[in-house]
Structures are given as C-alpha cells and as structure tokens.
N, C-alpha and C positions, 0 to 999 in steps of 0.2 A: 354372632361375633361381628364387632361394628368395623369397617374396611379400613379405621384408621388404626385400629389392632393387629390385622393380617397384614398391614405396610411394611415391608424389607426395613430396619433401620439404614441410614445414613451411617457409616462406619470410614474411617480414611483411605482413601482411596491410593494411597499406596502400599495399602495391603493387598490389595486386591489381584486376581490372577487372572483375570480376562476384561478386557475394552470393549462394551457390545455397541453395535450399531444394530438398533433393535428395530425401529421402522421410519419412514417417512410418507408424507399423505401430503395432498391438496385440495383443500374447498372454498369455493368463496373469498377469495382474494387473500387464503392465511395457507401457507405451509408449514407442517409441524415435523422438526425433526426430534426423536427421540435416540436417547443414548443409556445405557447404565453399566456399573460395575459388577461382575458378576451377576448374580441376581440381584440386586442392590434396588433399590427406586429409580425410577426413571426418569432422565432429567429432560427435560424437553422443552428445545429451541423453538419459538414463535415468528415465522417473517412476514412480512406482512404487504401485499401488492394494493395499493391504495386504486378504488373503483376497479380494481379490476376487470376488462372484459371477457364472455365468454373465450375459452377459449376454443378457435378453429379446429373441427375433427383432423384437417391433414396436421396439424403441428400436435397433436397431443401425442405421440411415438415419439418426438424430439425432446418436449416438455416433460414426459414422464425422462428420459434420458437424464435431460439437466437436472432434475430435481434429486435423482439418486446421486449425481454429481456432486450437487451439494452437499448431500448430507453425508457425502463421504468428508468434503473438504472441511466445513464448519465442525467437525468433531472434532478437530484439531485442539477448539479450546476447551475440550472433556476430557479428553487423550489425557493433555499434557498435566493431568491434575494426577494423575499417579501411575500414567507409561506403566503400566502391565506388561509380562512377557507377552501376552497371546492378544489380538485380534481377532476378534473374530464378526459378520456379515449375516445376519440373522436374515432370514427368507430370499438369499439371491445370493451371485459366489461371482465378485469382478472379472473378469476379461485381464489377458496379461499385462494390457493397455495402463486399463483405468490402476490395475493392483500398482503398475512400477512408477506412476503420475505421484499416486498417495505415497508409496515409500518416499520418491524423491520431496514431495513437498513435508512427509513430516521430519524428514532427515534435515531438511535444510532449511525450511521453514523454523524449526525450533531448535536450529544451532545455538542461538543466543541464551534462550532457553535452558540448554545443556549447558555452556559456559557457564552462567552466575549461578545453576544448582550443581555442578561439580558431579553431572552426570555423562556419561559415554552412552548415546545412543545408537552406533553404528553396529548393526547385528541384530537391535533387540526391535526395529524397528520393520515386519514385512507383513503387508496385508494378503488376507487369503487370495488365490487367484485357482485359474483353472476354469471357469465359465467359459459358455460359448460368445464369440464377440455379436453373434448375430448379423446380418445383414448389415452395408454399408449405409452412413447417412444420407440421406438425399437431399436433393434442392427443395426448398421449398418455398423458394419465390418471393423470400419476403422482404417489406419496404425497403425502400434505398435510402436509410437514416441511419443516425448514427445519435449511441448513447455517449453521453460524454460525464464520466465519475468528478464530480465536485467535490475539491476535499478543503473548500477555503482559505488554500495559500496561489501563489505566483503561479502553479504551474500547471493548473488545469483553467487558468482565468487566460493564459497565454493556449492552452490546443483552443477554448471555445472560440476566442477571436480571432484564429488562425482559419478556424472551420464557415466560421461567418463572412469572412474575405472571400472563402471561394464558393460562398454560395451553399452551403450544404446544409440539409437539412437535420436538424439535432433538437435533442432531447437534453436538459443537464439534469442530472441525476446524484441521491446521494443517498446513504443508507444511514440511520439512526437519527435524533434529534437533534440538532446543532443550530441557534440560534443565527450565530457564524455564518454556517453553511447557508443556511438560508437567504439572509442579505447577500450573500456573492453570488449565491444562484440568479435570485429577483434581478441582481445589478445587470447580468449579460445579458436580459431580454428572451430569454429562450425558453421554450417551455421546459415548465418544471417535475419532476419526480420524484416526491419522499421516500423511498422504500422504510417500512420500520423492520429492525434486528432486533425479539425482545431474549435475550438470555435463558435462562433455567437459573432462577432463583436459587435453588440445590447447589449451582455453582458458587457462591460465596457462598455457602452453612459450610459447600466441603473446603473450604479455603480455611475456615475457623476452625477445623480440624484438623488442619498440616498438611491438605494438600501442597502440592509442587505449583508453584504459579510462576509466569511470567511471559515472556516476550512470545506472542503468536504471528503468523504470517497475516495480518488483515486484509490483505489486499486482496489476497487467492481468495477469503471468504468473498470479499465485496464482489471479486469476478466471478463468482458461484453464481452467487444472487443474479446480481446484473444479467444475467446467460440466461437466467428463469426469465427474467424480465424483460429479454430482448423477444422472446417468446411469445408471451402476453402479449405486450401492445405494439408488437413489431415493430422491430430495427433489425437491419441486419448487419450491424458492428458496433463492436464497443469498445469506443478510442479513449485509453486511458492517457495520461499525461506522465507518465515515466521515463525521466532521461537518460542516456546512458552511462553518468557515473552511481545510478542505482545499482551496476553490476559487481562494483570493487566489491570486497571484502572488508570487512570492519578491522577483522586481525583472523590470525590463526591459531588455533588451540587444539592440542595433541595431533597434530597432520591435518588437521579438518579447517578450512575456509567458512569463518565465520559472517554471516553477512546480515545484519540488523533489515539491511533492505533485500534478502532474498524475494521473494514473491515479488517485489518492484522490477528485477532486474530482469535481461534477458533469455535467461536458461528457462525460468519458469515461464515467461512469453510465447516460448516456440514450445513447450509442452505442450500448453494450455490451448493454444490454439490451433495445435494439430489434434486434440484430442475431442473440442466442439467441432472440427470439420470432418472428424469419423467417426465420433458416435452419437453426434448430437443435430447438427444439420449444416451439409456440405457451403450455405451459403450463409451459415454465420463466423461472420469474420471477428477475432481479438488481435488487438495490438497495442499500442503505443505512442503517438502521435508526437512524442519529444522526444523518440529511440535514439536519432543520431546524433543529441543537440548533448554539451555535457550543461551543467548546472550553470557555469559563467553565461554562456547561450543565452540560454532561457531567461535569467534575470537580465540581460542585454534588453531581450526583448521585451518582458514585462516592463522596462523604463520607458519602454513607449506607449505605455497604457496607465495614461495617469487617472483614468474615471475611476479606476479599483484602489488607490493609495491609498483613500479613507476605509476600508472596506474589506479587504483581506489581511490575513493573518497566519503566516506560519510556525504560531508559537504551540508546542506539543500541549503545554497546559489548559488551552482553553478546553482541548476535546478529551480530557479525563474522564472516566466513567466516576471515579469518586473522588475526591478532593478538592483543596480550592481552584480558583480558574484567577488567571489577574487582573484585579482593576483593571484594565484594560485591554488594547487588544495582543497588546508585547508584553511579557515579564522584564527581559530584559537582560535575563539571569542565564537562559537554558540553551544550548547548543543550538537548536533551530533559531532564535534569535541571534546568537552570534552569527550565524552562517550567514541568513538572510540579508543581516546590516552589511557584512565583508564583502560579499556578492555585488550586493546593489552600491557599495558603496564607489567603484569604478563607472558607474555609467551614470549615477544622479549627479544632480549639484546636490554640494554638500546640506542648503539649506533644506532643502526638501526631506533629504533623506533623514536629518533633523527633523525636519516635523512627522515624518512617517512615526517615528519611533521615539517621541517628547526627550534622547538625549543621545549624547553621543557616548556608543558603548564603545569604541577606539581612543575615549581617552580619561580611560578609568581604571585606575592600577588593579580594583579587585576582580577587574575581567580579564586579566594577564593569564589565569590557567584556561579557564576556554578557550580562548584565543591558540594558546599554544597547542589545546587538543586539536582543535582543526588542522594546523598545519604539522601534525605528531613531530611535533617538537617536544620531548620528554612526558608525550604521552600517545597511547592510540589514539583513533580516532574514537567519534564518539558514540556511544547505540543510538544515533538518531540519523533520520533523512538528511546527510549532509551529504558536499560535494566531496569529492577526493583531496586529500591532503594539500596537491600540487597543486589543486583549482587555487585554494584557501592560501598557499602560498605566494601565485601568482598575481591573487587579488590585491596582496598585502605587500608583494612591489610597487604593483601599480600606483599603490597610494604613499609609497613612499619615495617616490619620483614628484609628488606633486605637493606644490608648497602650502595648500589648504588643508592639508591633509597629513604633512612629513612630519610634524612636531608634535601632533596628538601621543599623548604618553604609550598606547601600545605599538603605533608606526614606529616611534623615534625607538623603541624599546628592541624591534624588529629591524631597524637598520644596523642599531649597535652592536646587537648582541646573537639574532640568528642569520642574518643573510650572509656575513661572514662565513658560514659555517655551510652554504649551498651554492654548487656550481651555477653561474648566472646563466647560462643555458638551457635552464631547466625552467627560468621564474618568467619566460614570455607569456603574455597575456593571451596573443592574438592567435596562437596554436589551438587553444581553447575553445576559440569564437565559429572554428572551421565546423562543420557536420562531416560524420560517416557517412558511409553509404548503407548503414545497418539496422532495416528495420523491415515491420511485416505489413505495414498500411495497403489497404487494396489501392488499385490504379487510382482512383476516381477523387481521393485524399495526396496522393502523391503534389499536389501544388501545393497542398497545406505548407510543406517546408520550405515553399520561398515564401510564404507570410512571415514564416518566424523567422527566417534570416534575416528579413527587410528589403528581399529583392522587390 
C-alpha cells in the first residue's frame, strides 16, 4: 500500500479534539517543527539559519532549550486554526515555567483572534505542565553583541543608529523574504541576517476548509527564532525596537483587554526574558531598546535621520503573505500610513513629509474615518501598530496650531468639530516627548536612550 494511501486525510480542524506538538529537530542550518490535529498529517514548520556554524558543545543544552522554545511558541499559528479543547506535548511535559509563558502568550497573543471569530478563549486555553524544570541556566560567555530585529519601518532604523552612536557592536537581522526589509537593512551598514520562516503548506489547504484564521502574535515567533539565532552565531541580546505605547490595549471585549500589539508590549517583555535567563542561558539578554520612548518619541527622533526617508516603510501592505502590495512604498489608505504621516507630521517640514509619501493624507476628506480611528473619535482604535489615541490627538493639535498645516481639510475638520469636545489639558504634545524610566536593556545599552532623546 503506497504511503500516500495510509496518509491521515486533511479534515477541518475545528473538529478536532486534540492540538499536538509532535516533534522538533535541528540539522544543518534548518529547524523543523512538526504539529498536527489529532492524528491528522503533520504539518511542519521549516526555519532556516543561513550558513549556519557548527554549533559550540557548551551552548548546545541552551540551543536544544531555545528550540523547544520555539516550537512551543510558533504553534500558535496551528493552534489557532481550530483551538481544540486538549493540548497536548508529545515526548516531553513543560515546567510550570514554560506551561504558564504559553498560556499567557496564547491567551493574549490571540485576543484579537478571539474578538473578530466571536470566540471566548479564557479556560480552554492550558498547556500541559508538571515536568521537572531541571537545572538552572548558566552563563555562557557569549559575545557582547546585540541582534537588532529589522522590520522596515521608523523604529528599528531609530534602535540601529542609536546602537551605532554608542559604539556597539550589532547584527541587523530579519525573518522571511522582504524586499523592503532588505534595502533598510543594506542602508544601516551593519551586518546582515536573513533568517527564512517557511510555513506548513497544510496551513492554507486547512484554511480552504474553514479553519479559524486570523491575527497571531508575530513577534513572540520572531523572538523564538532570534533566541535560536542568538545561539548559533553569538550575541548575547536581542534588542528589539518596541515602544511603550505597544502596551495600551486596542479595546476591551467581554472583561478581557484586547491588544493587537500584545507580544510588542511589556508584559510579554518581562516574561520572555525572564524565561531565556532560566531556562535557556543566564547571559542572554531580550529587551526593547524604544521601552521608554512612546511613538511621538520615536518618530521625533527618526526626523533626524533623513538617509532612510527614501527607504523605509511602515505600510502593513507591503509585508502581506498574500495579496496585492502598493505601487509603492505607502498605500496611503491603511491605518499604519495614517499613523505614520500624523506622527511625523509635527517634527518634518511640511514639504518633505510631502515627498516621503507623494500627497498629503491630512487634506483629503476620504481619509476622515481613519484619521478619526486614531484619535477614537466615534471609533476604536485600530488592529494595527499605532500609537495611543492621545498620541494621535496630540499630534493633530500640534498641527492645528500651525498655519501650514491649520487649513488642511482634516486639521480644520479637527479644530471645528473634535477639539471642542477634549479638555486642552490633555492635547500637550511635549508630555509625550518625555521617556519612562521602564525598561529591561543591560547596563552597557543604557546610553543608547540619550541617542534617541537627542541628548
């Protein structure tokens, strides 16, 4: 009988009554994670560490660590394709550690997820635990660099030239194919790192089947990866670019704090990296390199780095897995393009920021509902990387204080008709521009935030 005969059909995965995490393995610069539904086919994840070097016998106990790591976290987008009651952990049984990490990141990582499928995940979501945690992580001595995740907007081109001002030595790094990504990376000058993410094919046949799709934490997968990779060719931190209005909430649905940017924000920060320094190795550091700075911040400080204006792009469309991308590098149309013009639009001249984006989206009446989602003015906010409400409110005084700017159709729209309606207490710009004191960077990064203030 030929083995494509005794193959499990493919059936919808929201019949199914078990979620397996069936194995993970490493050879040769490819890690393969395997998943499946019940007995089902097994669908299985491809990543791929380009030239890989051997790796060191003392870091292979950390590396085998990370890797189980991951393919707890990367199951996320198999998970959520038909959330089964049961869990369950094929050849090994997690630590109470790792089990309560995974609940919290699928709980809240796939809030959004639950919102737009009108599903309640709270209860049905606990991985098995009860393992021994084994022996504590140790040091293991390794380089004194730092990976830096490139995702070709403002905010990782603002940590790399913060990290080059004081000297340090870094890697820029990015997972999957991106064109995009690429030109921003070449542009900093730093050496570069492709990692490739290849999916499980099976994952779109069971989508053509009615699986459950939508919004996944990406970022927890990419800090997955990246922790394999800090392993490999040594660094010992991996300084993302996440600011701290990635921690608000989008909105709330049924008691539950919904957050498009959970895995960006702080909760999962101090998980994740209390979790690589006990079970994975005491001297790999995660953090955040823009924690204190909110969104107005950061775009302050990208207006001072004009070699990237031709060059980056924080439009969600170009990095689609399927569909069109825009002519260009701006749509022009989608929430992260609102955000970005509003932001930047206090700290450029007007002409520039004009040419960044070939028009001006502040005086164009059909951009009157985005605009208003930003500032949840008769709507939430929006499922994408934006700043908080009040940033996007603040911005949008700023600009209607200034006479280049006051008469454009949604400023003057915004004088007339919402400001009225918010105590002016609220709409300072320069509260914004201040940092916390809130973040996990080791000592040796800590000047990095007088780069970005402009001290």
């Amino acid at each position: 009988m030929s083995a494509e005969k005794t193959m499990p059909a493919l059936q919808d995965p929201r019949q199914a009554q078990a979620f397996r995490f069936v194995r993970c393995g490493y050879a040769d610069g490819v890690a393969e994670l395997a998943y499946a539904f019940d007995d089902g086919p097994e669908l299985v994840e491809r990543v791929v560490f380009p030239q890989a070097p051997a790796l060191p016998a003392e870091r292979r106990a950390a590396f085998d660590a990370a890797l189980r790591l991951l393919h707890l976290v990367a199951g996320v987008s198999y998970y959520k394709a038909g959330v089964p009651a049961r869990i369950v952990v094929d050849g090994w049984t997690p630590d109470a550690a790792a089990a309560a990490l995974m609940d919290e990141l699928y709980l809240h990582g796939l809030a959004e997820f639950a919102y737009r499928n009108r599903l309640d995940l709270r209860g049905r979501i606990r991985f098995p635990r009860g393992g021994t945690a084994g022996a504590p992580a140790t040091t293991l001595h390794l380089p004194r660099r730092t990976l830096v995740p490139i995702g070709g907007g403002k905010d990782s081109l603002v940590a790399v030239e913060a990290l080059k001002r004081i000297g340090e030595q870094a890697t820029a790094a990015w997972v999957g194919r991106s064109a995009l990504i690429e030109a921003c990376a070449s542009r900093t000058g730093l050496p570069m790192l492709n990692l490739g993410r290849e999916l499980s094919p099976l994952l779109f046949e069971l989508n053509r089947l009615g699986a459950w799709n939508g919004h996944i934490p990406v970022t927890a997968i990419n800090s997955a990866i990246l922790a394999c990779a800090a392993l490999l060719y040594g660094h010992d931190t991996i300084a993302f670019a996440n600011e701290r209005s990635a921690s608000s909430a989008t909105l709330e649905y049924e008691g539950q704090a919904v957050n498009h940017q959970w895995s960006k924000g702080l909760a999962f920060e101090r998980m994740f990296h209390a979790y690589l320094k006990s079970h994975v190795a005491a001297d790999l550091h995660y953090c955040s390199l823009l924690r204190p700075f909110s969104e107005l911040a950061v775009t302050r400080a990208f207006a001072r780095l004009p070699q990237y204006f031709d060059a980056f792009s924080s439009c969600n469309r170009n990095f689609r897995i399927l569909g069109p991308r825009p002519a260009d590098r701006w749509c022009g149309q989608c929430p992260k393009c609102h955000f970005v013009f509003l932001a930047l639009a206090p700290f450029l001249p007007k002409p520039r920021l004009l040419a960044i984006f070939g028009r001006n989206l502040l005086d164009d009446d059909a951009q009157t509902a985005g605009f208003d989602a930003l500032m949840e003015y008769r709507d939430h906010k929006p499922f994408e990387c934006v700043g908080e409400a009040a940033e996007a409110r603040a911005a949008m005084e700023a600009l209607a204080q200034r006479p280049e700017w006051r008469e454009d159709a949604l400023v003057a729209r915004y004088r007339e008709e919402i400001r009225p309606q918010i105590l002016t207490a609220q709409l300072a710009l320069e509260p914004w521009l201040e940092p916390s004191g809130e973040h996990l960077l080791p000592a040796r990064l800590s000047g990095a935030l007088d780069a970005i203030r402009g001290a």
